[in-house]
Each structure stands twice: as C-alpha cells, then as structure tokens.
C-alpha positions in Angstrom: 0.0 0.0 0.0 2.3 3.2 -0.9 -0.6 6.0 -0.9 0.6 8.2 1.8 -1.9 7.9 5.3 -1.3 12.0 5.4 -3.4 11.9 2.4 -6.2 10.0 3.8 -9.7 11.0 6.3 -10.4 7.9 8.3 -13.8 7.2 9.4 -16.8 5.2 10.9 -20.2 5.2 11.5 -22.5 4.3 13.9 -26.8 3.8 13.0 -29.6 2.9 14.7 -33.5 1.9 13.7 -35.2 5.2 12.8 -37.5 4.7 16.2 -37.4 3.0 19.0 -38.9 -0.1 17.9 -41.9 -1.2 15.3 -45.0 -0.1 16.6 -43.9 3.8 16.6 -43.5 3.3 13.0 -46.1 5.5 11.1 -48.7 2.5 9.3 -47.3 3.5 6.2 -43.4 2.3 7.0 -44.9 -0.6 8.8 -46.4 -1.6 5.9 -42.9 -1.4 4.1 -40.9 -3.0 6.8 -43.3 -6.0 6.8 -42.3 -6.1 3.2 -38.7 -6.1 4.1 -38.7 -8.3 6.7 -40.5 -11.1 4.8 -36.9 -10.8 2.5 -35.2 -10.5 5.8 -36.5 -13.9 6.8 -36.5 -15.7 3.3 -32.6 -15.5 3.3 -32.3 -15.8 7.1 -30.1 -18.8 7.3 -30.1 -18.9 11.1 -34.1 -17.9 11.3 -36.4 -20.8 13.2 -39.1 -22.8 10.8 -41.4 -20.1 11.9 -40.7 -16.5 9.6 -39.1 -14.4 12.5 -41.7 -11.3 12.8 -41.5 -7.8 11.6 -41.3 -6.3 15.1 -38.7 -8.9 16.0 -36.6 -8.0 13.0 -37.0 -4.1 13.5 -34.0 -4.4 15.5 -32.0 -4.8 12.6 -33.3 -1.7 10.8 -30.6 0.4 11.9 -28.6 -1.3 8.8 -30.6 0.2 5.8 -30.5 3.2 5.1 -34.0 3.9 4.2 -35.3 2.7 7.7 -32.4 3.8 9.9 -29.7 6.7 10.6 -26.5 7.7 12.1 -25.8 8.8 15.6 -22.3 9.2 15.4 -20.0 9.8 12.9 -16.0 9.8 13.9 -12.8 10.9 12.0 -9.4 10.5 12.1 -6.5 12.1 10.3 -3.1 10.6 11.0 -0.2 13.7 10.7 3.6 14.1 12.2 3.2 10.7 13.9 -0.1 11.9 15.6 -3.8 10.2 15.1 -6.4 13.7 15.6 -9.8 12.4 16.0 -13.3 14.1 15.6 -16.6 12.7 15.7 -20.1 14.4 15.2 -22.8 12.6 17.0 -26.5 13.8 18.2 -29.9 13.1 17.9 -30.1 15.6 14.6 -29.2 13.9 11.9 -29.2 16.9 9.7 -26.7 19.0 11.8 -24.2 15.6 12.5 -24.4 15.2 8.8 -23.5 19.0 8.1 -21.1 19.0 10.5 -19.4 15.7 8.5 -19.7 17.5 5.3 -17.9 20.8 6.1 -15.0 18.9 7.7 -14.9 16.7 4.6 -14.6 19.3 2.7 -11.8 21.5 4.1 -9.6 18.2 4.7 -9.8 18.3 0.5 -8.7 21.1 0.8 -5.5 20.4 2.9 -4.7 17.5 0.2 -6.5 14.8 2.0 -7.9 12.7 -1.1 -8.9 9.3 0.3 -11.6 8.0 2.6 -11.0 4.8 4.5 -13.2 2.4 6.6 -13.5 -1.0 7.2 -16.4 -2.7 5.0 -16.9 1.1 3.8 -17.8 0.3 0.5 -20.5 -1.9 1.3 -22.1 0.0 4.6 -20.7 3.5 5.4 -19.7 5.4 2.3 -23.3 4.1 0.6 -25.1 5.0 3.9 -23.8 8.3 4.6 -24.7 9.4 0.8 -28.3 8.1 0.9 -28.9 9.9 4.5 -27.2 13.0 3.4 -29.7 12.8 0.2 -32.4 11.9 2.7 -32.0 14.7 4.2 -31.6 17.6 1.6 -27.7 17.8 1.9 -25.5 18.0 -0.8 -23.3 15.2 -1.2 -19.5 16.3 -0.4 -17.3 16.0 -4.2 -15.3 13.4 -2.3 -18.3 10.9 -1.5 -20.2 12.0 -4.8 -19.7 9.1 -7.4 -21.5 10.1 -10.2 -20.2 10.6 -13.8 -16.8 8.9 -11.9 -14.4 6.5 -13.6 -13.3 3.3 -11.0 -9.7 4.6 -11.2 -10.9 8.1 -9.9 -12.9 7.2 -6.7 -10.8 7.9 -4.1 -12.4 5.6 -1.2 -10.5 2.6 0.4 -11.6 0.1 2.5 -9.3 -2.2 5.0 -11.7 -5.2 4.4 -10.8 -4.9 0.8 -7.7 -4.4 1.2 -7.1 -7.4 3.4 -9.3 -9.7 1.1 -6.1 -9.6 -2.0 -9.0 -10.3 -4.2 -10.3 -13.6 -2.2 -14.0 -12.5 -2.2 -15.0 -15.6 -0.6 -16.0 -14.3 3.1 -16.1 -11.4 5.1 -12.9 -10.5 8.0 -14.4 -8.4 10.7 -12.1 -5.3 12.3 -12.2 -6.9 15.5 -10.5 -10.1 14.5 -8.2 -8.3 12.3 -7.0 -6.2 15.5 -6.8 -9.2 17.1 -4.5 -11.4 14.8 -2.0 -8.0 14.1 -1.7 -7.5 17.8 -3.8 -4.2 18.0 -6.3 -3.6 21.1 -9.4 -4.5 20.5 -12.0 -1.4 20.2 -15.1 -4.1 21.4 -13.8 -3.7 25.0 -17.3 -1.8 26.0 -19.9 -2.6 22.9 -20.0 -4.1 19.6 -22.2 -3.0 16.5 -25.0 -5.3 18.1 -25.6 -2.6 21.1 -25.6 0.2 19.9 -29.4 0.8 19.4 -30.0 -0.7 22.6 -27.4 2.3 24.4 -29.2 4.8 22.3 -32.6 4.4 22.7 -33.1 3.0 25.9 -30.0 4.7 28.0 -29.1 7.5 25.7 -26.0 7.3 26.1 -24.5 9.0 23.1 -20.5 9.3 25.1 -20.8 5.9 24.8 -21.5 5.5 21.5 -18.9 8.0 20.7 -15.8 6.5 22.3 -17.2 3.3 20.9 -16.7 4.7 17.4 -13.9 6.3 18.3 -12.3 3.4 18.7 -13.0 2.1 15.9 -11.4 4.7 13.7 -8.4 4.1 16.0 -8.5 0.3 15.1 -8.7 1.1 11.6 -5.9 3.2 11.4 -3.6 0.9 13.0 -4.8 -1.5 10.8 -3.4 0.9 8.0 -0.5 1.5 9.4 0.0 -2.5 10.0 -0.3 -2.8 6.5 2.2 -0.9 5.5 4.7 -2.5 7.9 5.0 0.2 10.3 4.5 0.4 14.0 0.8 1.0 15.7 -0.4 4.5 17.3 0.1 4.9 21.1 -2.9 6.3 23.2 0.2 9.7 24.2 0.2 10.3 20.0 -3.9 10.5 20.0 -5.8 13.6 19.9 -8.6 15.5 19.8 -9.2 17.6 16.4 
C-alpha cells in the first residue's frame, strides 16, 4: 500500500433503527418494513421454521439506510506521527451530517484525497450518501460518485484491502485487530448494542468513544499494512 496515510480521512459510522422499535413506525413504514422483513427472513439462514416477525426483526433496521440513521459519525486524520480524532454525534441527523460535510470538505482542501473504513464500500460510504440525500444535503465532491471512472474514486476500505482479491468471506475489524496484535476497540460494545445504548439509555458518550475506537482500530490496521508500528494512546488527539 504506498498511498501516503497523510493523504487519507479515516472514518466510521454508527446507525440505529429510525424509532425505537416497530410499533412507533407510522402504518405506512410498517407496511414497508413487513415487506422487508419477509426478504429478511426468506434469506435468514439462522431464522427458526417459523418466519421471524417484523417487530422482531425491526432491530436490525438500523442497517438500511431507508429505515435507519447515524448517531455518530467519527474521523481520524493521522499527521507528524499523531492520530487527531473528531466525531459528530446527536440526535439531529441533519446537523451531525452537516457537521461531516464541512470537515470533509476543508480536509480536501489540505490534500487529503482518500476516505477509508473497514467494509466502507459496502455500509458506510453508501449509507452516509443516501442519509445526506435523505435529508436535503448535498453530497460532499469526495463521496459523490457520479459521472466517476473506477480509477478516480478515491475511497478505500481495509476489508478490501485485506481480502487480496479472495472474495469468498467477510474478515471483521475486531479479528483483524486481534491477529496483528492491536487492542481490541469491542472492549465496551459491539455494533449489536448500539441501538440498545441509544434508545433505551441514551447514552451518546458511549456510543462516541465506541466509534472512536473504531477509527483508532482502523488506522492501526493501515499503518499494519504498510509495515509500520501501531499508534500509542500519548500520539492521539482531539481535532
């Protein structure tokens, strides 16, 4: 991997169900989910005979875009052998995603031409573009993929990376961290909690340092690739 990590915004996202569970749902998006969790449950592998329910499955609406959105966004930028963090997180969507989109932006500006996250191409790059659409934002030139040739999208993704073109299964960041010696970021929460912290204790810190770790992860992972040693919690800072 030669491209330069100065050159690169690191980043994750964290997503919840759009309510707190099914029945708040307005009868109209009930009336969709129900038609997405019959797909849900067709291809559900581990499901019992029975077709798991829709308010069962609403738990895992905080996945797709169109039913869920983002809490927290974080970001790291790795300069002079020091990992600057900043996350946006909040109940507003809109503002979190503005927030995003103005740092986006002026990183460009300071010759940062890469995104990176782990599975990015397949859950946060995609998400963050449909929620900022969702929302009436514009989509930052960065994100935006339309009228782009493959060679000219700038967004990289450690699970990809790691794969060497074996698309046969899917490496998660926390076993990745675990077999190139870097600490763990599930040490609180995993993915599979964060609705539950959010809508029933609220507990957005959380949530944040959660994701914060992530990006931290994800980043060492980087920096593992390219041979070179991992980031020490003295060489991490606030943005």
């Amino acid at each position: 991997m030669k491209i330069n990590i100065e050159n690169i915004l690191f980043l994750d996202i964290e997503t919840v169900p759009q309510q707190t569970d099914y029945e708040h749902l307005t009868e109209r998006l009930k009336k969709l989910w129900r038609k997405k969790a019959e797909q849900l449950s067709r291809y559900d592998k581990f499901a019992a005979e029975e077709p798991l329910k829709p308010e069962v499955l609403y738990e895992r609406a905080g996945i797709y875009a169109e039913f869920g959105k983002i809490v927290c966004i974080s970001t790291g930028v790795y300069r002079n052998q020091t990992l600057w963090i900043k996350s946006f997180s909040g109940d507003d969507e809109t503002m979190l995603l503005t927030g995003f989109s103005e740092l986006v932006n002026k990183a460009q500006e300071k010759r940062i031409n890469y995104l990176c996250a782990h599975n990015g191409k397949e859950f946060d790059y995609p998400y963050i573009i449909r929620r900022l659409l969702i929302n009436g934002l514009p989509v930052p030139p960065i994100l935006d993929l339309s009228g782009k040739k493959p060679w000219e999208i700038n967004h990289l993704d450690t699970l990809e990376l790691w794969k060497f073109g074996d698309f046969k299964n899917y490496t998660s960041l926390e076993l990745l961290a675990t077999v190139f010696g870097i600490p763990t970021p599930k040490d609180d929460i995993d993915g599979s909690d964060v609705a539950q912290v959010y809508w029933e204790e609220h507990d957005l810190k959380r949530i944040t340092t959660y994701c914060q770790k992530d990006v931290i992860t994800i980043v060492n992972l980087f920096l593992r690739f390219q041979g070179k040693s991992i980031i020490t919690d003295d060489k991490i800072q606030a943005m």
